[in-house]
PDB file of N, CA, C and O in Angstrom:
ATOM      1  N   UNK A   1      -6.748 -31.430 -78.203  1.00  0.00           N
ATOM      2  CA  UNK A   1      -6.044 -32.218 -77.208  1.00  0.00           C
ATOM      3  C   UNK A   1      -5.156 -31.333 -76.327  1.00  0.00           C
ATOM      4  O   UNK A   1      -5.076 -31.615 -75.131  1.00  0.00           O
ATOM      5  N   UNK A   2      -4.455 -30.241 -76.840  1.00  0.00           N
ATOM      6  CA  UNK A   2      -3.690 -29.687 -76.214  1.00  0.00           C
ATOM      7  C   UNK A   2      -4.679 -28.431 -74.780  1.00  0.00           C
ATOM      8  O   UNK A   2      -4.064 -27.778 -73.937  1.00  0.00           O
ATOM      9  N   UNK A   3      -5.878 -28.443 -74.898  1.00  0.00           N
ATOM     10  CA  UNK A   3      -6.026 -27.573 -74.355  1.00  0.00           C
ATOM     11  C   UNK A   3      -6.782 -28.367 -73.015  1.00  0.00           C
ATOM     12  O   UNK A   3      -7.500 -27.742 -72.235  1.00  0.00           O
ATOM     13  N   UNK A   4      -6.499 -29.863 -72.875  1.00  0.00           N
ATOM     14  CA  UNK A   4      -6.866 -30.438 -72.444  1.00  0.00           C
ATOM     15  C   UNK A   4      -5.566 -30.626 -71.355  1.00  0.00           C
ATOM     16  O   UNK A   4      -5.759 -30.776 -70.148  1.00  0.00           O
ATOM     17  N   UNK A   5      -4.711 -30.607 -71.747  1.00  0.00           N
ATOM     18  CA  UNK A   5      -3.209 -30.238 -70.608  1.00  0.00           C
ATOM     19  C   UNK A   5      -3.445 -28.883 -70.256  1.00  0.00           C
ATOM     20  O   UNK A   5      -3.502 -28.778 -69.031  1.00  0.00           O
ATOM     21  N   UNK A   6      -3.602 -27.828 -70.836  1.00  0.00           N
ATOM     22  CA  UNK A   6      -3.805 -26.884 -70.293  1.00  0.00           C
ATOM     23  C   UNK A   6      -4.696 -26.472 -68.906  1.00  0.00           C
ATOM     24  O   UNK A   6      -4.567 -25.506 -68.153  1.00  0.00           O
ATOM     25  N   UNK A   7      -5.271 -27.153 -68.892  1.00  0.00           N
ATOM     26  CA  UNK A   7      -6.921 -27.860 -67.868  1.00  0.00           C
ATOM     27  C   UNK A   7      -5.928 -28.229 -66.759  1.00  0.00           C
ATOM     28  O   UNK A   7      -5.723 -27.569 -65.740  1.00  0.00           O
ATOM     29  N   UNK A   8      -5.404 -29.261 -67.071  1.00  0.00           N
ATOM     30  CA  UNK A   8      -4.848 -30.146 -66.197  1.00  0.00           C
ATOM     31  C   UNK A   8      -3.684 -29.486 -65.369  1.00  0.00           C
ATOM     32  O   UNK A   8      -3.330 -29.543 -64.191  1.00  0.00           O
ATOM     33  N   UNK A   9      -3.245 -28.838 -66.492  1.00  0.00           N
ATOM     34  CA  UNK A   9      -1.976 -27.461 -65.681  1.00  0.00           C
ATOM     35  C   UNK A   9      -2.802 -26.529 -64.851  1.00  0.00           C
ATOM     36  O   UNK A   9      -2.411 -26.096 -63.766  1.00  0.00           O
ATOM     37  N   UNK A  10      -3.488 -26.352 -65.172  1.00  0.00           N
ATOM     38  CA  UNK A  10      -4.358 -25.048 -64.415  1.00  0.00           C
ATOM     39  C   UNK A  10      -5.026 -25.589 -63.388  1.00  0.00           C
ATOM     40  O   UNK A  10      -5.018 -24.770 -62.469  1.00  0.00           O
ATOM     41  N   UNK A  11      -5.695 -26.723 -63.041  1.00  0.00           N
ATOM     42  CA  UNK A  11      -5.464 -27.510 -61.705  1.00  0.00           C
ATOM     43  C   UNK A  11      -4.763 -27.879 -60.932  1.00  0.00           C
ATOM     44  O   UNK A  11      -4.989 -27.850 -59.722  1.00  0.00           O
ATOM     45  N   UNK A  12      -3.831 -28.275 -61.426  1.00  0.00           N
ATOM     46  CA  UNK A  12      -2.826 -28.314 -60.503  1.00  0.00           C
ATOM     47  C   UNK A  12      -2.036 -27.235 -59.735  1.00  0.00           C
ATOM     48  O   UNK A  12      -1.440 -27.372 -58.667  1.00  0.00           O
ATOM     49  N   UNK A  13      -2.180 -25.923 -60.650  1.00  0.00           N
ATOM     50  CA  UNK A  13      -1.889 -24.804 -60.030  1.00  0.00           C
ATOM     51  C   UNK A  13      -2.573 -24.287 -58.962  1.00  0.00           C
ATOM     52  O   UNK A  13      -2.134 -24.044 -57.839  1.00  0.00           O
ATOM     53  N   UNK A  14      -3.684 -24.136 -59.393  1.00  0.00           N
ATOM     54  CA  UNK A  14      -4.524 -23.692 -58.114  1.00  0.00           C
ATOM     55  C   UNK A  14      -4.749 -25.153 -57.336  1.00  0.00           C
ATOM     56  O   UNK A  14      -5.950 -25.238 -57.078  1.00  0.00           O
ATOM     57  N   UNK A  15      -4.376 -25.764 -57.094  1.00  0.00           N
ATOM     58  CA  UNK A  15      -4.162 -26.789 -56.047  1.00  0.00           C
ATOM     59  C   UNK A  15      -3.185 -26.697 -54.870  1.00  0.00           C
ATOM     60  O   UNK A  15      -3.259 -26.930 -53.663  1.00  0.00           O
ATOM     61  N   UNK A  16      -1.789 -26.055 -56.115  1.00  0.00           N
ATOM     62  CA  UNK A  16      -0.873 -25.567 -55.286  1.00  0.00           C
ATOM     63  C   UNK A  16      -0.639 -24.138 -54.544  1.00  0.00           C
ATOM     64  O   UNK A  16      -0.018 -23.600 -53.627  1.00  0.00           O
ATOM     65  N   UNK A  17      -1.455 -23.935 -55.455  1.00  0.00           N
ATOM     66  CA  UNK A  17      -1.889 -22.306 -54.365  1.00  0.00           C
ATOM     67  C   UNK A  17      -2.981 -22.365 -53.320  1.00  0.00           C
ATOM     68  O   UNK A  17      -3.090 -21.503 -52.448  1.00  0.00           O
ATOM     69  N   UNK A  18      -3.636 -23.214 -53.414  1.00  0.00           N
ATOM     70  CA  UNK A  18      -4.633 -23.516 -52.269  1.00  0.00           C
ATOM     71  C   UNK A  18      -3.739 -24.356 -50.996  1.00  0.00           C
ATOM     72  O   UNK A  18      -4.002 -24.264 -49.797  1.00  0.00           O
ATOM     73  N   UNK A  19      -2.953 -24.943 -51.425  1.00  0.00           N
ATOM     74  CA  UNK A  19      -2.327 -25.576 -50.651  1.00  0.00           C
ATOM     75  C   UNK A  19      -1.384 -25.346 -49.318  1.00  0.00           C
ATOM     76  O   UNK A  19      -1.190 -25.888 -48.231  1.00  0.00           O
ATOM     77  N   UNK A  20      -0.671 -23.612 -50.463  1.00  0.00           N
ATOM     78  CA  UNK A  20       0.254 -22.835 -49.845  1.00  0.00           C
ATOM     79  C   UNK A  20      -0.620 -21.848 -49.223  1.00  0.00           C
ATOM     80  O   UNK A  20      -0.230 -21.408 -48.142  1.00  0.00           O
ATOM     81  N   UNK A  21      -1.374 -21.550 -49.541  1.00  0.00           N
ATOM     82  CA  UNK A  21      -2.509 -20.517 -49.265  1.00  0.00           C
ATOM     83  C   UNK A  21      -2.987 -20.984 -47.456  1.00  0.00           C
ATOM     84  O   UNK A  21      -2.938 -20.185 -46.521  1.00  0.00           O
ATOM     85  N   UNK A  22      -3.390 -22.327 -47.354  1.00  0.00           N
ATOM     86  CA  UNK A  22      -3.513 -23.060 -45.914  1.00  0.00           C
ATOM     87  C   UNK A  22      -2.444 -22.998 -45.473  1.00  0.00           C
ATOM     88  O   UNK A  22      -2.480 -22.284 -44.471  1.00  0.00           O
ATOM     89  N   UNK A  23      -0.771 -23.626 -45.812  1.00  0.00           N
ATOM     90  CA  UNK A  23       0.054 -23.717 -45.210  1.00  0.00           C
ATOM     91  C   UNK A  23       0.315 -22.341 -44.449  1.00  0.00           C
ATOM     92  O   UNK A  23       0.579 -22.305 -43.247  1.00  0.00           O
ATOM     93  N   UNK A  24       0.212 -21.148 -45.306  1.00  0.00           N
ATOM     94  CA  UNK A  24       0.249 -19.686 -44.715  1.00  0.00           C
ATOM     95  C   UNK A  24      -0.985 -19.576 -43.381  1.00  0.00           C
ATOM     96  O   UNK A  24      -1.072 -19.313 -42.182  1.00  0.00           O
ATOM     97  N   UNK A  25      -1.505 -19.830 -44.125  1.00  0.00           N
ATOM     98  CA  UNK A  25      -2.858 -19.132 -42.799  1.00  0.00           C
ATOM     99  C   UNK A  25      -2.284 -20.174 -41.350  1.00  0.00           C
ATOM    100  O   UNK A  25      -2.182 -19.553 -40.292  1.00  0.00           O
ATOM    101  N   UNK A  26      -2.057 -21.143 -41.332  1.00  0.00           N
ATOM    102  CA  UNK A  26      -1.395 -22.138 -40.331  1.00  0.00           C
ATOM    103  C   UNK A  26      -0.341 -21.720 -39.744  1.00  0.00           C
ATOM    104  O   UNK A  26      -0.250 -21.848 -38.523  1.00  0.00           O
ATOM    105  N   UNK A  27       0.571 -21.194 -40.409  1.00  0.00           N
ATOM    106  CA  UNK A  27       1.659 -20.576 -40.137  1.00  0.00           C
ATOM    107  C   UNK A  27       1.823 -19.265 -39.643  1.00  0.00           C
ATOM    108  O   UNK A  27       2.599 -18.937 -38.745  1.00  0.00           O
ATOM    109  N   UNK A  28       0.897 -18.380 -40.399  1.00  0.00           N
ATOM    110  CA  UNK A  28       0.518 -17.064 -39.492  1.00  0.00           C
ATOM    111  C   UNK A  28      -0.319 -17.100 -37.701  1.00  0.00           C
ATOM    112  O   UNK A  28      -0.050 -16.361 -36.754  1.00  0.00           O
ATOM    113  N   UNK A  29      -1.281 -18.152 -37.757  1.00  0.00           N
ATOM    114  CA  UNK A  29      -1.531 -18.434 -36.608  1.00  0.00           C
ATOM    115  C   UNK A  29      -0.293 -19.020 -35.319  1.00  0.00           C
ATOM    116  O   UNK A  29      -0.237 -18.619 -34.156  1.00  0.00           O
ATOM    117  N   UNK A  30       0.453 -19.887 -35.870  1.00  0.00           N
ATOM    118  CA  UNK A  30       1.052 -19.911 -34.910  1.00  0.00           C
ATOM    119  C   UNK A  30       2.671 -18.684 -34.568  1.00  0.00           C
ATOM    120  O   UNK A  30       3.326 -18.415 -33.561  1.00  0.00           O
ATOM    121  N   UNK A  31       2.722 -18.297 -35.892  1.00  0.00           N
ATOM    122  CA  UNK A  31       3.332 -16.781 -35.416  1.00  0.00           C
ATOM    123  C   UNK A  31       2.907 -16.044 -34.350  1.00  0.00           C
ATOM    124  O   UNK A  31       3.594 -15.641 -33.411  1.00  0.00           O
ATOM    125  N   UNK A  32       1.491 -15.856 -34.581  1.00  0.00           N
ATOM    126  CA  UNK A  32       0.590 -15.152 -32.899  1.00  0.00           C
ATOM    127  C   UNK A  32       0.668 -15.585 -32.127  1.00  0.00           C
ATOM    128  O   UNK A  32       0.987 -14.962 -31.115  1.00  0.00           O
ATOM    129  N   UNK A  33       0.387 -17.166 -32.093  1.00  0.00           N
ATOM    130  CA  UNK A  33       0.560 -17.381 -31.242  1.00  0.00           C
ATOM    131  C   UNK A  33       1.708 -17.697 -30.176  1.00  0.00           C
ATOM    132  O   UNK A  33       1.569 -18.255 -29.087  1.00  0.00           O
ATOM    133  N   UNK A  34       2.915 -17.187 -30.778  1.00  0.00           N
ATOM    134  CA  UNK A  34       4.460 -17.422 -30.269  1.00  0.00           C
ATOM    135  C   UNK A  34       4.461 -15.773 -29.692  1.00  0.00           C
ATOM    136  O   UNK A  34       4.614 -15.523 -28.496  1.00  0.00           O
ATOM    137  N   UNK A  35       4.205 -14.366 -31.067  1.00  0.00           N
ATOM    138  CA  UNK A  35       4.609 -13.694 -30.176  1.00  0.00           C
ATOM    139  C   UNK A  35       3.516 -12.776 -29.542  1.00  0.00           C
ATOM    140  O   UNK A  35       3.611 -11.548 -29.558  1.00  0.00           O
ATOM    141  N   UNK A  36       2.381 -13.513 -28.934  1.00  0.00           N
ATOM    142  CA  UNK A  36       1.424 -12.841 -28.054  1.00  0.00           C
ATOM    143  C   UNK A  36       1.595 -12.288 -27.012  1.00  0.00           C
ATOM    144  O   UNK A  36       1.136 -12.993 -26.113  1.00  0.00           O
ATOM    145  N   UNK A  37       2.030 -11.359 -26.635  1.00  0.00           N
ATOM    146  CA  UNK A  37       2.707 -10.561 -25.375  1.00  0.00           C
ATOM    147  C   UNK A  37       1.665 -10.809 -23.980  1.00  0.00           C
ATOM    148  O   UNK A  37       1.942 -10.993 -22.795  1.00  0.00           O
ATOM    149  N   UNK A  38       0.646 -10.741 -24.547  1.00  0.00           N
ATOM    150  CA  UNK A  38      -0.852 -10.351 -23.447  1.00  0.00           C
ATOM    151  C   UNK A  38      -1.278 -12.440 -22.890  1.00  0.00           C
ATOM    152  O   UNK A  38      -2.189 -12.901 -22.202  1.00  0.00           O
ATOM    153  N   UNK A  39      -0.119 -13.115 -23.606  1.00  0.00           N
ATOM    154  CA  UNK A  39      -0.671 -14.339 -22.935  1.00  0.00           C
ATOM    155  C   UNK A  39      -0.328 -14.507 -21.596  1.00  0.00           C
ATOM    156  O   UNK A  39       0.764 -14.009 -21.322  1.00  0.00           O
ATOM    157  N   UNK A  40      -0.719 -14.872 -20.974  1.00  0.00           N
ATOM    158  CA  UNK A  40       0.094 -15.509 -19.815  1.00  0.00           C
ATOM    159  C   UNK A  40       0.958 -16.646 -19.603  1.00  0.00           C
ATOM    160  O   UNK A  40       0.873 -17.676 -20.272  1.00  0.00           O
ATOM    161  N   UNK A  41       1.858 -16.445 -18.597  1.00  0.00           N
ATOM    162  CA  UNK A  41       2.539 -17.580 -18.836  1.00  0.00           C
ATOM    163  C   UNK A  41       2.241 -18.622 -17.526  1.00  0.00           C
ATOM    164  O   UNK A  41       2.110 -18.150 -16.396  1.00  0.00           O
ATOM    165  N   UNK A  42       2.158 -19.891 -17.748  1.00  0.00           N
ATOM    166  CA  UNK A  42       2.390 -20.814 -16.771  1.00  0.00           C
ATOM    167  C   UNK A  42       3.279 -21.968 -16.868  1.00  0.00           C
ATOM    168  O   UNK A  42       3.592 -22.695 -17.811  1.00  0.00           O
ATOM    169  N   UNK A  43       3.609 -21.936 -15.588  1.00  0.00           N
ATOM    170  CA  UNK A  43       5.400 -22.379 -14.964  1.00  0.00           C
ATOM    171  C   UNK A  43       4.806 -23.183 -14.493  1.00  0.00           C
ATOM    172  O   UNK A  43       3.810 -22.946 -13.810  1.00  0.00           O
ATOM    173  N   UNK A  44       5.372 -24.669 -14.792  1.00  0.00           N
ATOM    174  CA  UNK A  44       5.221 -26.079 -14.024  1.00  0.00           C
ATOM    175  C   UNK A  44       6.317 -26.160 -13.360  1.00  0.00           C
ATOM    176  O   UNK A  44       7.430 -26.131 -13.884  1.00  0.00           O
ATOM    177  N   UNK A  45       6.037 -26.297 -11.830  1.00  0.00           N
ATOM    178  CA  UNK A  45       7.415 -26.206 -11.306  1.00  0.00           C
ATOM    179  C   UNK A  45       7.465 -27.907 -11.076  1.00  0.00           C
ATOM    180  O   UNK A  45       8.461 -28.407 -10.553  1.00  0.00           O
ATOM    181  N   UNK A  46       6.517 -28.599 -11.433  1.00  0.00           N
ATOM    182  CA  UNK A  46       7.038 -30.082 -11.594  1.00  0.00           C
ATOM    183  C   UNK A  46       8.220 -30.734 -12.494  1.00  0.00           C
ATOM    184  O   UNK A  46       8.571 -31.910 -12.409  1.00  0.00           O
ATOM    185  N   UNK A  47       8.847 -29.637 -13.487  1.00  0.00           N
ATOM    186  CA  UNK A  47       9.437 -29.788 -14.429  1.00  0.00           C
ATOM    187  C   UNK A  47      10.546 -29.117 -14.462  1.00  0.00           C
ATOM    188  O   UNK A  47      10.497 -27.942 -14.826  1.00  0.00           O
ATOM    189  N   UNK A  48      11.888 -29.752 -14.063  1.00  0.00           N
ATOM    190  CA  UNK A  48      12.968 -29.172 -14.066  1.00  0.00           C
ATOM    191  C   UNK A  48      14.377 -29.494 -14.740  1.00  0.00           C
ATOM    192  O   UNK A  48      14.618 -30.456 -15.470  1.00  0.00           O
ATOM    193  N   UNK A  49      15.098 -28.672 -14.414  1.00  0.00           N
ATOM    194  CA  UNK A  49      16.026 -29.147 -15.503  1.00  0.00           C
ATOM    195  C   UNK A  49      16.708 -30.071 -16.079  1.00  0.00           C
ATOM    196  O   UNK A  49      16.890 -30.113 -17.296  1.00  0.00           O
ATOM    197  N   UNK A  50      17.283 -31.147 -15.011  1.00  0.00           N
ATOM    198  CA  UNK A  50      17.284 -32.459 -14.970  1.00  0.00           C
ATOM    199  C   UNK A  50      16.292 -33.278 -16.045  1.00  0.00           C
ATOM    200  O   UNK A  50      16.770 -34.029 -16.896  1.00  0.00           O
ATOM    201  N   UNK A  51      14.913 -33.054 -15.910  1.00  0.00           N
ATOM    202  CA  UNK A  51      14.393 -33.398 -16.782  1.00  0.00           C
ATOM    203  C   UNK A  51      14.340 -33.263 -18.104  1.00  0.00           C
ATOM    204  O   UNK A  51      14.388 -34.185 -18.918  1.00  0.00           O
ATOM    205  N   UNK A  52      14.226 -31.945 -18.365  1.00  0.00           N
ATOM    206  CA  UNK A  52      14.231 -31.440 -19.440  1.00  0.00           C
ATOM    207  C   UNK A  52      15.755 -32.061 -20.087  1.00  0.00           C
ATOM    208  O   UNK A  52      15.626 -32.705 -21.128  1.00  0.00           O
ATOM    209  N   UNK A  53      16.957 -31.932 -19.624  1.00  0.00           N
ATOM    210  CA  UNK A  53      18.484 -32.561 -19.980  1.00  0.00           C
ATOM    211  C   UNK A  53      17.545 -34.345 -20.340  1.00  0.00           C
ATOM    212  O   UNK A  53      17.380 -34.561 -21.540  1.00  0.00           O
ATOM    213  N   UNK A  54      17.198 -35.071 -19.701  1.00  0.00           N
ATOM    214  CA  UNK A  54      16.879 -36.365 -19.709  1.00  0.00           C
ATOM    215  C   UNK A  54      15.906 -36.676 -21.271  1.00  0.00           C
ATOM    216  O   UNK A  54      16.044 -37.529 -22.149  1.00  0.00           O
ATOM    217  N   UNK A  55      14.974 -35.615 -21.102  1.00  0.00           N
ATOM    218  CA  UNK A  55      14.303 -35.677 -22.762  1.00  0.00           C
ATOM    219  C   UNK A  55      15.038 -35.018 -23.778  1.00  0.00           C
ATOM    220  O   UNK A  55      14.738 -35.196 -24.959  1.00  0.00           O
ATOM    221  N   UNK A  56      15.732 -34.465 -23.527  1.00  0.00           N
ATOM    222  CA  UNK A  56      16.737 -34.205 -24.859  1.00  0.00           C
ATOM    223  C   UNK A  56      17.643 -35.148 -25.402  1.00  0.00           C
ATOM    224  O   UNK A  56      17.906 -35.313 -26.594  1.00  0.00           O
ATOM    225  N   UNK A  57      18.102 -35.758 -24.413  1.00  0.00           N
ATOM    226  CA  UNK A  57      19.189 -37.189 -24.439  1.00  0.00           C
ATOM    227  C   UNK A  57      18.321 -37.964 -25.052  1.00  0.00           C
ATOM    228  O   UNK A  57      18.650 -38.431 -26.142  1.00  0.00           O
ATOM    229  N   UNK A  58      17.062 -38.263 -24.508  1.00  0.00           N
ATOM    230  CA  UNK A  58      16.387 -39.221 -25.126  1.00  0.00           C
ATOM    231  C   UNK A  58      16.308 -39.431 -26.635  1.00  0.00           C
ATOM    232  O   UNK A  58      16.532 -40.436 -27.310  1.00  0.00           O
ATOM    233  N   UNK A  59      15.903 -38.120 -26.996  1.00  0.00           N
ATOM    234  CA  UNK A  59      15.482 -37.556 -28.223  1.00  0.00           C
ATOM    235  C   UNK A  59      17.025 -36.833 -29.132  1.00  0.00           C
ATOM    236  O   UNK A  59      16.889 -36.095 -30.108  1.00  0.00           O
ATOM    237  N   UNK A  60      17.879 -37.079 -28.783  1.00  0.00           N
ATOM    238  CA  UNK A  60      19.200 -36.456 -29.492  1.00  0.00           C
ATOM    239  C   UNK A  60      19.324 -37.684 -30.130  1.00  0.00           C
ATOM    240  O   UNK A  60      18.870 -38.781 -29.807  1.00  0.00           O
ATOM    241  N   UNK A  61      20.162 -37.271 -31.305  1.00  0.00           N
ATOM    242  CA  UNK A  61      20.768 -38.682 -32.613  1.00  0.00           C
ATOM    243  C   UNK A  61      21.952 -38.472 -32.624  1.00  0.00           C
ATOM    244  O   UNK A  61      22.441 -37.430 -33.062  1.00  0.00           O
ATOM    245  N   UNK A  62      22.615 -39.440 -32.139  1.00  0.00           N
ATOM    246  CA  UNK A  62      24.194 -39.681 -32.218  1.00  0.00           C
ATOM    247  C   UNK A  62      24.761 -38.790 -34.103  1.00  0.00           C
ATOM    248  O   UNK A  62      24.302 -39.037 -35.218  1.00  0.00           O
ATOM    249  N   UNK A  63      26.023 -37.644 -33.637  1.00  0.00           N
ATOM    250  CA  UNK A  63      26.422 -37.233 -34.718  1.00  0.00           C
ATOM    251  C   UNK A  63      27.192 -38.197 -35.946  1.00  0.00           C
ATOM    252  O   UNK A  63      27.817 -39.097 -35.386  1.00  0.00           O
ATOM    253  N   UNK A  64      27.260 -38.234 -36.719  1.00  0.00           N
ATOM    254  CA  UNK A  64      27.875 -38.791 -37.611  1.00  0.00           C
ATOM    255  C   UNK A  64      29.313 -39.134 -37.702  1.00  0.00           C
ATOM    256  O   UNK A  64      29.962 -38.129 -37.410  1.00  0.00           O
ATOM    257  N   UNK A  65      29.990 -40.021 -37.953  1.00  0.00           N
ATOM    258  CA  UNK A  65      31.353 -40.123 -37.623  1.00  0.00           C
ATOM    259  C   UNK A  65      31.843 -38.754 -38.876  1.00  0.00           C
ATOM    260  O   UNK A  65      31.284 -38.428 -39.923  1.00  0.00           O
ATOM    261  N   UNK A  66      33.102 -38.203 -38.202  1.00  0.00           N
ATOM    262  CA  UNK A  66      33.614 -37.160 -38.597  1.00  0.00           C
ATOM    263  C   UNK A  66      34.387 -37.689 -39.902  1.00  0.00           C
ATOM    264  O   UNK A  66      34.030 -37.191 -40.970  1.00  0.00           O
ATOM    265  N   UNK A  67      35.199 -38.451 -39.919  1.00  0.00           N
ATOM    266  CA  UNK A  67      36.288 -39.248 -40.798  1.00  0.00           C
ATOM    267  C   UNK A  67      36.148 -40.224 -41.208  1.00  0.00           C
ATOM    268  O   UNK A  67      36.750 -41.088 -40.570  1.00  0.00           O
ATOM    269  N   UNK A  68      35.139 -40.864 -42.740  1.00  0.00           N
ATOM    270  CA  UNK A  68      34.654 -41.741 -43.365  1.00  0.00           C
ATOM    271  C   UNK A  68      35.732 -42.623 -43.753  1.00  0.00           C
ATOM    272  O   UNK A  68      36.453 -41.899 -44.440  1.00  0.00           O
ATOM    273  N   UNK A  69      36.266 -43.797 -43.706  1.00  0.00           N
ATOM    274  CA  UNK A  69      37.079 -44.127 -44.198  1.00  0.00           C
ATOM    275  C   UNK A  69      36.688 -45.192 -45.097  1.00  0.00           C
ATOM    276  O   UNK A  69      35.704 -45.897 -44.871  1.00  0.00           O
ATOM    277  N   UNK A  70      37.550 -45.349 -46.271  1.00  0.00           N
ATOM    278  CA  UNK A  70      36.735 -45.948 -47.660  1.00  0.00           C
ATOM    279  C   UNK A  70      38.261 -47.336 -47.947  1.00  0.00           C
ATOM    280  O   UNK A  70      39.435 -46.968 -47.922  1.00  0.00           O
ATOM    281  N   UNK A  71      37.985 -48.359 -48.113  1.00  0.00           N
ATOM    282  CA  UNK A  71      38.171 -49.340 -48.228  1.00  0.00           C
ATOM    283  C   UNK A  71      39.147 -50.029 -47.617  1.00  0.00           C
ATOM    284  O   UNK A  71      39.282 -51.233 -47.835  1.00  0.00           O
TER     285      UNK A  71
END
């Protein structure tokens, strides 16, 4: 019986190394692809700062009150 957890441990391990194993390779790709020197860049000049301020607001979450007060 016991070597029957053992099985079950040893699947799950290499599950989790397969797992992390993808998460890496995913993660190394987009490393390149951040610091690729030889990409080019293209500038939407439809998109300016105003805007960019407007989707951040959108997308910002009010901070937390500083001073919890309890009963």
């Amino acid at each position: 019986m016991s070597w029957q957890l053992w099985v079950v441990i040893a699947l799950a391990a290499a599950g989790l190394v397969l797992l992390a194993a993808a998460r890496m390779r995913h993660a190394r790709k987009v490393f390149d692809d951040i610091t690729d020197l030889a990409r080019p860049i293209h500038l939407t000049p439809r998109v300016t700062a105003d805007d960019l301020a407007r989707a951040r607001a959108r997308h910002a979450r009010p901070e937390p009150a500083r001073r919890r007060r309890h009963g």
